[in-house]
N, C-alpha and C positions, 0 to 999 in steps of 0.2 A: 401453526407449524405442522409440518407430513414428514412421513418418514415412511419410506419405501425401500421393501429390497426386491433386488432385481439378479438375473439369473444374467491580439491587434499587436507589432511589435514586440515587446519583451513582456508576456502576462505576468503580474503580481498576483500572489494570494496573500493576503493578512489573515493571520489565525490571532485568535488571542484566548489564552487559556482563560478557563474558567476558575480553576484550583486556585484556593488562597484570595477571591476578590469577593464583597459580599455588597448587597444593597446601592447605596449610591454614592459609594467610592469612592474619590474622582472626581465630583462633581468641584464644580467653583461657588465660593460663597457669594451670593445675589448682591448685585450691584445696584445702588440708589441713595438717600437720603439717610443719614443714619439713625437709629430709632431707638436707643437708649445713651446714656451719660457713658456708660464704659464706651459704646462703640465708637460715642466722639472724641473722646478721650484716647481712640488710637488704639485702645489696646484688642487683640483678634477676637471674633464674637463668638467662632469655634476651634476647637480642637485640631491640628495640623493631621492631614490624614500619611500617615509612613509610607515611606516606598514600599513599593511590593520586593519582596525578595525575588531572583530572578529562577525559575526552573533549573534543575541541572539538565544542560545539555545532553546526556547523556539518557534524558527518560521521552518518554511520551510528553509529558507536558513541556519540555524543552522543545519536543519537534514541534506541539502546537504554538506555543511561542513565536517559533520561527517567521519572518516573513520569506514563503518560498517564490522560489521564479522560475520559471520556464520559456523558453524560446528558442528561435531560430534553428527548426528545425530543417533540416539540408539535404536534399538526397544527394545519391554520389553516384557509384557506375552502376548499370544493371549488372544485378548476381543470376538472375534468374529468367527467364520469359517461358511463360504455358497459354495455353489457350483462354487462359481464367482469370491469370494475373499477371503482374509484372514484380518480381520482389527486387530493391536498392540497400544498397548499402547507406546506413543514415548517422547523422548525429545530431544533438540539438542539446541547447544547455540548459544546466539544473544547477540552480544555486553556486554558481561560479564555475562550474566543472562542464568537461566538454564529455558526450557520454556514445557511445556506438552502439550501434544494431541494425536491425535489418527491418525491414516496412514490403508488408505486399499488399499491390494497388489492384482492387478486381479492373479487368474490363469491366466495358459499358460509360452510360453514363450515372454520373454520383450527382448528390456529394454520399457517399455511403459512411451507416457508423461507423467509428473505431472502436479496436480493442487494444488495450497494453497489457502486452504479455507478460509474465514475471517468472523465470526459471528456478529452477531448485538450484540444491548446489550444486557444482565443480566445480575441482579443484581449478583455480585460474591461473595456475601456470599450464594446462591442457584446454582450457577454455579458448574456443575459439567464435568468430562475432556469428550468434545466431543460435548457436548450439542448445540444444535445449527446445522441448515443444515443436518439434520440428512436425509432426503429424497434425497438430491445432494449428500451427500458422499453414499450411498447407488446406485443410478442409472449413477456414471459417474464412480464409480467401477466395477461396470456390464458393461459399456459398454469402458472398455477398461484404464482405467486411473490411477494410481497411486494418490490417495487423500491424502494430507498432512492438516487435520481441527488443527488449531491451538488453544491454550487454550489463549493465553495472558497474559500478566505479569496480576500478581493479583489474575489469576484465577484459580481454583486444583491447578496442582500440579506446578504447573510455582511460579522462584520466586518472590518475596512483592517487590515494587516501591513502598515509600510512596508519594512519588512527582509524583507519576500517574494522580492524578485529575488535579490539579492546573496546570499541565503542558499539559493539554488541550487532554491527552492519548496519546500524540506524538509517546509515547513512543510504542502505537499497532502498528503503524508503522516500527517499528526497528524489533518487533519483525516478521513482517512481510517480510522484506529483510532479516533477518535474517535465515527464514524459508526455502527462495529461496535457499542463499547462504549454507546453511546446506543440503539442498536436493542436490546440482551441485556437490558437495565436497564430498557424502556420498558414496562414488566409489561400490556404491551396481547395483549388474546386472539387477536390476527388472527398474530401473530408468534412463532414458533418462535426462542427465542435460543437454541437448541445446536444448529440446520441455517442455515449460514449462508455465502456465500459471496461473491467479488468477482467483476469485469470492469472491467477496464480497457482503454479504446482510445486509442494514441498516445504523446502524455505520459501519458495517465492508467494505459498498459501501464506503465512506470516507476515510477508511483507505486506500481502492484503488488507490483512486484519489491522496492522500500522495504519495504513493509508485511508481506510474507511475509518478509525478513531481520529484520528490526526485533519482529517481536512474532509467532514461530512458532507455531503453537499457538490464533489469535486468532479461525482462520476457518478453515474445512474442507477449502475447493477454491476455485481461483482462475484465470480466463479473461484473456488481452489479446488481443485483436486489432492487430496492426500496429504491436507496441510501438516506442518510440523504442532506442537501444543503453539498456543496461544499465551502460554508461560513463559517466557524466557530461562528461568531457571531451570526448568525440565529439560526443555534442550540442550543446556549445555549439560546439565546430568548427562543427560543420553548418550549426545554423540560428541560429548571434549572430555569431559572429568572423566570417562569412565577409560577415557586411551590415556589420562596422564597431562591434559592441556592443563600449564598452569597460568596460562594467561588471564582469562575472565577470572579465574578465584584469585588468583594476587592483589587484582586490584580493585574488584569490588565487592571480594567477601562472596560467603554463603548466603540462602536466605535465611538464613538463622545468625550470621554475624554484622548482615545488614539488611533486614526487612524492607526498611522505605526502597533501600535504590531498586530491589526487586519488584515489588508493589508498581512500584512508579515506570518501569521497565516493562510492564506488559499491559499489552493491548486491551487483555479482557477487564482491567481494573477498570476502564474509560469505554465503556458498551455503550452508554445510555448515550452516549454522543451519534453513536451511528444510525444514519436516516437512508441507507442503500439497502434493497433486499438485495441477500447473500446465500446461493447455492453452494453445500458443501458434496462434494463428492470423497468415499472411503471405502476402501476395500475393507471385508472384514477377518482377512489373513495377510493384512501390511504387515509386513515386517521391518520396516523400518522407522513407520508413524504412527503407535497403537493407533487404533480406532477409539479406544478412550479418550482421547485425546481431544477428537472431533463432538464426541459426544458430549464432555463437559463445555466445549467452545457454543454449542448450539444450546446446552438448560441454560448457559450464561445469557444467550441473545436472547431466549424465550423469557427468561425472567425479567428482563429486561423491558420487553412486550416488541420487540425487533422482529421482522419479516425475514425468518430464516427457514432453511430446508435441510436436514442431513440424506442422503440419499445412500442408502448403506448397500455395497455390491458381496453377496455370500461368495466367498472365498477367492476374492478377488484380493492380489496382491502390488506391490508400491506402484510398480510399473504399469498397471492396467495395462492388459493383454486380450481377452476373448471378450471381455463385456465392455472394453473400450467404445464399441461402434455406437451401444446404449446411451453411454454416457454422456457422450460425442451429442446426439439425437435430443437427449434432455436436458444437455447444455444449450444446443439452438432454441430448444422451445423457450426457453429461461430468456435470455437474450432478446428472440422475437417477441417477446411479449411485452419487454420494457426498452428496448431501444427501438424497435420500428415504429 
């Protein structure tokens, strides 16, 4: 680890958690001749092994549970044309939901890699399709990329999750494997589906951190800028509990009056799963996402023995502003080195 500061059709994934299964599980007792008096006598020669209990929905191990799907991705009118690209309006489904955003195609000829973008927040009733990362989907189009910015259930034209909040937005996550599995399957010529990578800023750095625990393997290489904690509890401390949201605490407690569903609710409990190196980018005057934040996400990865980077910017804040153009520069080398 470094640490620098600077001035086919409809794709399936099958995940299956590893939590709660051990040795040979599952297995069927061997078929043939039977080899003592009990076993011709009918009666079982082993032990019945129990069902597995199922994940709660609502943690990591429920998403890995999951089988996700992705497909039929669509473009729609041209929103845009430059000398570089051409950016459409798109959508493509994610585990039965239909989801919006916007995709820019460089000129030339491809198949060039992808990246799926992942936004912070806003509010989605001012959320409009695209919004968000608008200066990254603009310069990783110019310089070579196929941008897939996703809207998220909730947001334009993507469809309504009413059990979005409560269920802590797990659900930006699906939509985000979804986005992959939609791009691999979209047997379009401009698109590379075995160089394929994320970026996430914000919330949407979280959603990354999901996405790499949840389905290793899925995508190559993966960016956040100024991610949120990699706790879920601390976030909602931060920015719900402290205005009065009493949604998350009503109904699934504190971590103190329920540990496991917290535990089991964030990413970093489930590290050892991730096989992607992961560039972090952090201002070290965020005001919105301490920088501690980043730093315990990165001893977590390192402990772990995980190909991680923190890249700390001195007194750079949420929005990157003047060390952007850097950042921007060490995120292509990132990229170029594992997707070209």
């Amino acid at each position: 680890m470094r640490f620098r500061s600077m001035a086919c059709g409809a794709a399936v994934l099958v995940l299956v958690a590893a939590v709660g299964c051990s040795g040979d599980d599952g297995d069927t007792a061997p078929t043939g001749s039977p080899t003592s008096a009990r076993a011709t006598s009918g009666t079982p020669s082993a032990t019945p092994t129990p069902t597995p209990t199922p994940a709660n929905p609502v943690s990591i191990p429920g998403l890995i549970e999951r089988e996700h799907r992705g497909s039929d991705l669509k473009l729609g009118k041209v929103r845009v044309r430059t000398g570089a690209y051409t950016q459409y309006a798109v959508t493509y489904e994610a585990n039965g939901l239909t989801i919006s955003g916007i995709m820019n195609i460089p000129r030339g000829k491809g198949p060039f890699p992808a990246l799926v973008l992942a936004h912070g927040y806003i509010d989605p009733a001012v959320y409009t399709s695209g919004r968000g990362l608008a200066r990254e989907q603009d310069l990783l189009a110019r310089n070579g990329y196929v941008v897939l910015h996703i809207d998220y259930r909730n947001h334009a034209g993507s469809d309504d999750d009413p059990d979005n909040d409560v269920n802590l937005r797990l659900g930006y996550t699906e939509d985000t494997i979804g986005a992959v599995m939609a791009l691999r399957s979209s047997g379009r010529a401009e698109i590379d589906g075995d160089r394929i990578g994320l970026l996430g800023r914000s919330m949407g750095g979280g959603v990354v951190y999901n996405t790499l625990v949840v389905a290793p393997g899925l995508v190559d290489a993966a960016v956040v800028f100024a991610p949120v904690s990699s706790r879920p509890d601390e976030n909602i401390d931060h920015f719900q509990r402290r205005d009065g949201d009493p949604l998350v605490a009503e109904t699934h407690g504190t971590p103190e009056e329920n540990p496991t569903f917290w535990k089991e609710a964030s990413p970093v409990t489930y590290v050892d799963r991730v096989t992607e190196p992961l560039l972090i980018h952090h201002g070290t005057a965020d005001e919105s996402c301490p920088i501690v934040w980043s730093e315990r996400t990165t001893a977590a990865f390192e402990k772990a023995g995980k190909d991680v980077e923190l890249v700390k910017y001195k007194g750079e804040h949420h929005t990157f502003a003047p060390q952007w153009p850097a950042s921007m520069d060490t995120t292509m080398d990132f990229f170029e080195r594992h997707l070209r």
